[in-house]
C-alpha positions in Angstrom: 0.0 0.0 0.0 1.4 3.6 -1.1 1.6 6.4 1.8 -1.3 7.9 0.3 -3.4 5.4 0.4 -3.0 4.9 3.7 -6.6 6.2 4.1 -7.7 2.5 3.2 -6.6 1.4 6.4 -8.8 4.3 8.4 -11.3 2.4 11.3 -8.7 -0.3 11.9 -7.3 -1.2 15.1 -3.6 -1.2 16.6 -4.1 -4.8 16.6 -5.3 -5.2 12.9 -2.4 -6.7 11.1 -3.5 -4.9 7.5 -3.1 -1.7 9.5 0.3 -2.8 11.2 1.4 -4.0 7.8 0.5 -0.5 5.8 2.5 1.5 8.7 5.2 -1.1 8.7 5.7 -0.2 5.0 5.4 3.5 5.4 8.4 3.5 7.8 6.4 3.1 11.2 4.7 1.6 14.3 2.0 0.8 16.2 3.9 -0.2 18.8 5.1 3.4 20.2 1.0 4.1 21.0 1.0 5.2 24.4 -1.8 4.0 26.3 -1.3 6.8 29.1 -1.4 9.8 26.3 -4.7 8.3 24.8 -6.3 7.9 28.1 -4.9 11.6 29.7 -5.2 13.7 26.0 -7.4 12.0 24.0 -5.4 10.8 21.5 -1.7 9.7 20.6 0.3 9.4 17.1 2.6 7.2 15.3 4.6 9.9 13.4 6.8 8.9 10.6 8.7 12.2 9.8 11.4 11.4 7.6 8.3 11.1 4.9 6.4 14.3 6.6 3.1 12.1 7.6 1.6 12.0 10.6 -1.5 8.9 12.1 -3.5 10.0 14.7 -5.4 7.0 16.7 -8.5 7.8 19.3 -9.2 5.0 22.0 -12.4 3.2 21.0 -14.9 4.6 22.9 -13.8 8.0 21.7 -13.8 6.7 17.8 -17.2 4.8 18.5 -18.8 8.4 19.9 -17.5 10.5 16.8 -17.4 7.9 14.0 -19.3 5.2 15.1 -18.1 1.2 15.1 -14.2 0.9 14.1 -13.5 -2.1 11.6 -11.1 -3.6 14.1 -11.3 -5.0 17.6 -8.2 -3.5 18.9 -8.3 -0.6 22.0 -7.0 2.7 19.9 -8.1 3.5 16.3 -6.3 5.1 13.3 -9.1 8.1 13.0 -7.0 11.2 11.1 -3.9 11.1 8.4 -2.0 13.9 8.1 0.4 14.8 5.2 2.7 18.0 5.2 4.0 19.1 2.2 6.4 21.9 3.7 7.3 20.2 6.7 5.9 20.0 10.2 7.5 20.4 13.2 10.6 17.3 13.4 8.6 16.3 10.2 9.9 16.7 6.8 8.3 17.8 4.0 5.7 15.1 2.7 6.8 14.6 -1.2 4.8 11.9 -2.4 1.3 12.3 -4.4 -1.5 14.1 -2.3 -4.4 12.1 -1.3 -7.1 11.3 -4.0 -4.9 13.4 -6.4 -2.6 12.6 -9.3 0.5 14.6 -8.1 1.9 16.5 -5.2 0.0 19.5 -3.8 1.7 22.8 -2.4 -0.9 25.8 -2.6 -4.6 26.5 -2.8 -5.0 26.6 -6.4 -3.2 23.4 -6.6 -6.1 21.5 -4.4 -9.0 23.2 -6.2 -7.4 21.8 -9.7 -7.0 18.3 -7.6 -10.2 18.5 -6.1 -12.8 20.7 -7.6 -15.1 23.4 -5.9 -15.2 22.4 -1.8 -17.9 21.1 -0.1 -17.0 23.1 2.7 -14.8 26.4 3.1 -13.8 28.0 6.6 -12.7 32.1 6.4 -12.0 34.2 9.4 -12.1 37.6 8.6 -11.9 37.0 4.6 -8.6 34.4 5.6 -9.0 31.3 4.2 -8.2 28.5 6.8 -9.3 25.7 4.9 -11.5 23.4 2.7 -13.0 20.2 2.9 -14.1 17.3 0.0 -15.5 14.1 0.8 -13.9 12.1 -1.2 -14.1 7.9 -1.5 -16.5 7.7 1.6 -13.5 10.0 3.5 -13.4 13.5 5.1 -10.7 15.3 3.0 -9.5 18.6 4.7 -6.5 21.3 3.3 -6.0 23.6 5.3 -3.6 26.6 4.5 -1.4 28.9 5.7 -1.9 33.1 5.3 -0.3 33.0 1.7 -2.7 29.8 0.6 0.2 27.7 0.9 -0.9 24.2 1.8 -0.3 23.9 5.5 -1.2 20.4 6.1 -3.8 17.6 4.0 -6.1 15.3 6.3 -8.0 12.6 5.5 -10.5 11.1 8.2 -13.3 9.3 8.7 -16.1 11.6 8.7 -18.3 12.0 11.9 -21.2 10.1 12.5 
């Protein structure tokens, strides 16, 4: 499975070995989950930041009140990828294909080409902060920095 398809593995479980295997592949691990951060904040991720992605996993019961049932049957659930194209943090710059798109994405004008017109746009104060898709049964958010630059690209499960 290709790091942008990792959204094919979304509603799995830590325990799932199709989800192990895909973040295997993409240079990752389950196994640095912390059970203590997913019970005190809410969530935890398995960052893999020499390829600028980023997997955030709920606990169950949190998944199962925003999302509804998780495909797996493990305790913590992949719920949110996140690419960065410019970098994030100790994460490089992501510099693989964007999501649902044919090439790599840097600006505003490069997801509207990728994507079409938004389902969703949020402005504050006639700044756009970002726009959201639903694209193969997925919640597809961009969200951008003050010169429409992409800041990072999300894919999730939508909410129930």
């Amino acid at each position: 499975m290709r790091i942008e398809e990792l959204h094919n593995v979304l509603g799995l479980t830590n325990v799932d070995a199709l989800l192990q295997q895909a973040i295997e592949a993409a240079g990752g691990s389950v196994q640095v989950l912390s059970p203590k951060k997913i019970r005190e904040l809410g969530s935890d991720f398995v960052n893999i930041n020499d390829k600028g992605v980023s997997l955030s996993f709920l606990s169950r019961g949190d998944y199962e009140d925003e999302h509804g049932v998780p495909r797996g049957a493990g305790p913590y659930v992949l719920a949110c990828i996140f690419y960065f194209p410019f970098g994030e943090g100790d994460a490089q710059a992501y510099e693989g294909v964007a999501p649902f798109a044919d090439a790599s994405l840097k600006s505003r004008d490069d997801a509207l080409r990728a994507y079409g017109a938004p389902h969703k746009t949020e402005e504050d104060e006639g700044e756009i902060e970002w726009d959201e898709w639903i694209k193969g049964g997925r919640q597809l958010r961009v969200s951008y920095t003050s010169e429409l630059a992409i800041q990072d690209i999300s894919v999730a499960v939508p909410r129930a």
